[in-house]
N, C-alpha and C positions, 0 to 999 in steps of 0.2 A: 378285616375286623370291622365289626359294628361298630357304626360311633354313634353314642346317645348322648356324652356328656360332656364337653370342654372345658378348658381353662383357656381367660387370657390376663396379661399382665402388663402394665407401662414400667418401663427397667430405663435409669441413665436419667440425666436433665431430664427437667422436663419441657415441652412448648406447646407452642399453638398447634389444634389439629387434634390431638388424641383424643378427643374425648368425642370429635369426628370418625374417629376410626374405631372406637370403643363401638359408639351407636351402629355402626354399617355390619361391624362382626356382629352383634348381636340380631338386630333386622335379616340378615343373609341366615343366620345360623340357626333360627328360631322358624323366621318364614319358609324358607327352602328346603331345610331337611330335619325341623321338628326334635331338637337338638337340647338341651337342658345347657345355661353358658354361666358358669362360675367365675365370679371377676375376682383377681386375686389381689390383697392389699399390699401395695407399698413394695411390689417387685420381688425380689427373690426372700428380703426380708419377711416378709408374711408366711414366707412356706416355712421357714427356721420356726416361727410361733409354734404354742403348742397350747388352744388349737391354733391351727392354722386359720390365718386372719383373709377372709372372703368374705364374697357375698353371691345369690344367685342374682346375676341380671337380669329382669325383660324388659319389653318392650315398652311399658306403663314409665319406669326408670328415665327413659331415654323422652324427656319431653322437647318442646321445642327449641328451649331457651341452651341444654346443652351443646347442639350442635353446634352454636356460637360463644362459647365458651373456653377459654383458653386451661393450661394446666390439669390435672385426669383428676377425674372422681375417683381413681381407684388409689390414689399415692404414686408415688415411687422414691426410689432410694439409687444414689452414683457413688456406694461407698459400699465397703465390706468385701471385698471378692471373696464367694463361698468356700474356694480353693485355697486360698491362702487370709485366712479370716482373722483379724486382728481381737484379740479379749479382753477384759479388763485388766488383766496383771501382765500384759505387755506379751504375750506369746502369741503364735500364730497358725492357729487348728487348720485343717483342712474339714468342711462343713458340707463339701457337696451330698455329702449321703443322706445328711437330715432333709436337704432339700427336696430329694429325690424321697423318700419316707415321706412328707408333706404334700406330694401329688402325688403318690398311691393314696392314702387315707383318703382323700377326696373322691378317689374311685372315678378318674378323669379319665379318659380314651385319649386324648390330646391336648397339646397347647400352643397357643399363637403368644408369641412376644414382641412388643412394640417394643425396638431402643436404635443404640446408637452402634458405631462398631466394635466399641467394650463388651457393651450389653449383648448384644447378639454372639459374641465371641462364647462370653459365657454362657449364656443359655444353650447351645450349641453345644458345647463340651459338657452342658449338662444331661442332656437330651439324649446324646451319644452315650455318656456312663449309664443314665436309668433309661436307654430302648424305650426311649418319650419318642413318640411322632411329633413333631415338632413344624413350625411355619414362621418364620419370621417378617417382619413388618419393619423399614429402615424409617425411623423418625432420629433429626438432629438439625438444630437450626446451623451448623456447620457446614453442613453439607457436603461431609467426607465418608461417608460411606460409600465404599465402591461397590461398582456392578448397576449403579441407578444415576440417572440423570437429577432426579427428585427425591428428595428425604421429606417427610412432613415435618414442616416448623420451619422451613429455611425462607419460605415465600415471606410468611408473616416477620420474620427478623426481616430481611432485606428490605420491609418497607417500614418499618420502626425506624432502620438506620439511616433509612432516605427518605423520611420526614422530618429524622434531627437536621440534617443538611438542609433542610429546607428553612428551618428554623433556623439554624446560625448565622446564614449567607447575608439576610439583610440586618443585624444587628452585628457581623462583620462589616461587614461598608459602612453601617451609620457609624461606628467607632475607628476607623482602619485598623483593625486588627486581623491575626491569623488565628485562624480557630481549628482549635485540634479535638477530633471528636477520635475516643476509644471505643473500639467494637468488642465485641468478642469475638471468639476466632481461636479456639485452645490449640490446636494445630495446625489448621488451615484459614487458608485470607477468603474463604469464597465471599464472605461477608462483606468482606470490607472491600474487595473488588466491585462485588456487581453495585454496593449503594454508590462507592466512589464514581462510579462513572454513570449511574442514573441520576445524583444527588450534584452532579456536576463538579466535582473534586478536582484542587488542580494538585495535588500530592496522596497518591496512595501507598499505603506499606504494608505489606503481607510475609509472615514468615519465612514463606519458599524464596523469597527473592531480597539479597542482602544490600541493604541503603550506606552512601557515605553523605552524614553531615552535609558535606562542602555541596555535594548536589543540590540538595534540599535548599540550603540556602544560595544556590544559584538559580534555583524555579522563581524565588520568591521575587529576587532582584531583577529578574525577568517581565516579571506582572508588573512591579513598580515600573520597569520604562518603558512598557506599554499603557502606562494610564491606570493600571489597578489598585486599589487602595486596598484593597484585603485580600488573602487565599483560605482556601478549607482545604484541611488535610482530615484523611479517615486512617485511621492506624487500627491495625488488628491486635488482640490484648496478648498473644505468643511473639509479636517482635522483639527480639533481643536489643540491648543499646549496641551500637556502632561495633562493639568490641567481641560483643555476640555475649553476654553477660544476658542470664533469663531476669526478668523484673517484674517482682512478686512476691508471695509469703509462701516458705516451705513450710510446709505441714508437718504435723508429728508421724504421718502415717507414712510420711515418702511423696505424698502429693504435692506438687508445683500449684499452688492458689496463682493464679497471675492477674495482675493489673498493677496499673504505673508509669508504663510505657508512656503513656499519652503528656506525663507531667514533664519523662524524661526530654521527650522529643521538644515539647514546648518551652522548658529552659535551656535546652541546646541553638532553638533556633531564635530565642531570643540574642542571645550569644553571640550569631554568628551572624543574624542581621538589623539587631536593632530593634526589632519587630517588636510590639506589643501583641501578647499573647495570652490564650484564653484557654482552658483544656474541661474538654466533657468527656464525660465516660458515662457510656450507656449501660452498661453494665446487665441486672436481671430485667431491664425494660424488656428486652430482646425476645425473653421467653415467653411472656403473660401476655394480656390481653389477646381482645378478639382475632380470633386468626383469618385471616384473607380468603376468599372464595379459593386459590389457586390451592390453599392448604387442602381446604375443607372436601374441597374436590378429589384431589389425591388421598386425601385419607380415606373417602369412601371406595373411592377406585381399590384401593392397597387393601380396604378390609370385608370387602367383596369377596376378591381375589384369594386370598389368605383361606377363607370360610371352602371356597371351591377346592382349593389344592386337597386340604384335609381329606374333603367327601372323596374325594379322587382317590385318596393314600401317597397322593405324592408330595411328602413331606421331607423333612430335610434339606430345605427351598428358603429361598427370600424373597417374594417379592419385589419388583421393580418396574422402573420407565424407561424405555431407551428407544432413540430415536419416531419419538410418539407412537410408541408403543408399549403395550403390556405384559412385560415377561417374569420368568422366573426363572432364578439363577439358584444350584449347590450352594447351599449356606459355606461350603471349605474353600468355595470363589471369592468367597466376599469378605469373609471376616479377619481381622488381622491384614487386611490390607489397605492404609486408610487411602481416600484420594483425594489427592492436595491441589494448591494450584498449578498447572502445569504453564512453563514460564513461555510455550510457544501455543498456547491456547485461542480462539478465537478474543476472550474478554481481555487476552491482556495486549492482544495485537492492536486490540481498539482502544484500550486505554491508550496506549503507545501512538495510535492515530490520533489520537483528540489531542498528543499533545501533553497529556495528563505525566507527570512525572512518577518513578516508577520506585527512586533511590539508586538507581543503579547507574545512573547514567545521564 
């Protein structure tokens, strides 16, 4: 089939980088194969609109101040699943068809979807019901999407989170205090692992791996008789308390909001050593601002890549990084499987080498 005309879209969180990978699919898609590129508002939500909420992108759009810009010009939306759609009077439609109805009227040939592994889940089941050619794009400052070594947005959090560490360590010494910084991290610790050990942490906690109290405050008493007058701890915002109790606000929709941990952890360890203590939660810093060359780079790589499979026809793909390299993987490999941290991984052998405490032990 001829392709004259695409759609793309940013679906799930959002971060640094999209609007990186916005600008590369439309340059690749415009310059290389003379392409018409319809940017779709606010993710799947736009296609529900009537009309449907777009815009045509070119290349004039994309000036230079973009590509260093965090968060998408086009929206996006981490609520609603098309399938099981919540309404105002409390019921719950299944909406995939309108979605699908919303890119025919556009008279689209295909579409590229920037998200997370929700995201992609979805659009893939969407893709499959409307015989959409489809190409997906793994962005999540998480960094559990499986099949990729690299998600865009995860560079840029990791150094958010390991500049807060930078900032605490000397106003922990100047006060002897322990300082507890919350990440995010809604299922996975990649976050809070890799700042913890670049950020020099001497206590990391990630969901995959279960912490006891008494540990924790046996690190701490440790650093005191070696001479230390303060620790940093980085906690991910999915850690459970001790008892495995989630800590956070349930939603009306069934969604786990999480944050808290970090207050948890910080009156426990007060408790249990005496310690004066201090809790940050970084919370949406994570997402925004400018995104890191390491993003910006991958996004263009990923929205290069993306533009090519299409011309190819080989769609129903995700693009990916493995083993520095540039592949692509069956979106039915990727999706619905998220990947976590694995507790025999090189990053956590090393944390385990530096000494770094884990909770576990």
């Amino acid at each position: 089939m001829a392709i004259r005309r695409i759609g793309i879209l940013t679906s799930g969180g959002d971060c640094a980088g999209l609007n990186a990978a916005l600008r590369a699919i439309v340059y690749r898609a415009i310059d290389g194969y003379g392409w018409e590129v319809i940017g779709l508002h606010k993710g799947t939500a736009g296609l529900l609109s009537r009309p449907v909420e777009c815009e045509t992108l070119t290349k004039a759009r994309f000036t230079g101040t973009l590509l260093r810009q965090g968060g998408t010009i086009l929206g996006t939306t981490n609520k609603g699943d098309p399938f099981d759609f919540p309404m105002p009077d409390g019921t719950r439609v299944d909406r995939s068809n309108e979605i699908i109805e919303g890119f025919r009227q556009l008279e689209l040939d295909a579409m590229i979807g920037i998200g997370g592994d929700g995201s992609l889940s979805i659009l893939s089941r969407l893709a499959d019901q409307g015989n959409i050619p489809f190409v997906g794009i793994p962005k999540t400052i998480d960094n559990d999407v499986a099949g990729t070594e690299v998600a865009i947005g995860y560079a840029s959090a990791v150094t958010v989170a390991t500049d807060a560490l930078d900032h605490l360590q000397p106003t922990a010494a100047s006060h002897d205090r322990v300082m507890i910084l919350e990440v995010m991290g809604r299922d996975a610790g990649h976050i809070a692992l890799a700042a913890g050990i670049a950020g020099g942490a001497d206590i990391i906690l990630v969901p995959e791996i279960p912490y006891r109290i008494e540990f924790l405050a046996r690190k701490i008493e440790q650093l005191r008789e070696g001479g230390r007058n303060f620790a940093l701890v980085i906690v991910a915002e999915a850690v459970r308390t001790e008892s495995g109790e989630p800590v956070g606000t349930l939603l009306a929709d069934g969604r786990q909001l999480y944050g808290g941990i970090g207050h948890y952890i910080g009156a426990e360890l007060a408790k249990a050593t005496g310690a004066e203590t201090r809790v940050t939660v970084l919370g949406h810093v994570q997402r925004g601002g400018q995104p890191v060359p390491r993003d910006r780079l991958m996004a263009s790589i990923f929205g290069v890549h993306a533009v090519d499979l299409v011309a190819q026809g080989r769609t129903g793909r995700m693009v990916a990084w493995s083993g520095r390299s540039l592949i692509d993987l069956p979106l039915e490999e990727v999706v619905d499987h998220p990947h976590r941290v694995d507790r025999d991984s090189p990053q956590v052998r090393t944390a385990r080498g530096l000494g770094i405490c884990l909770g576990d032990e």
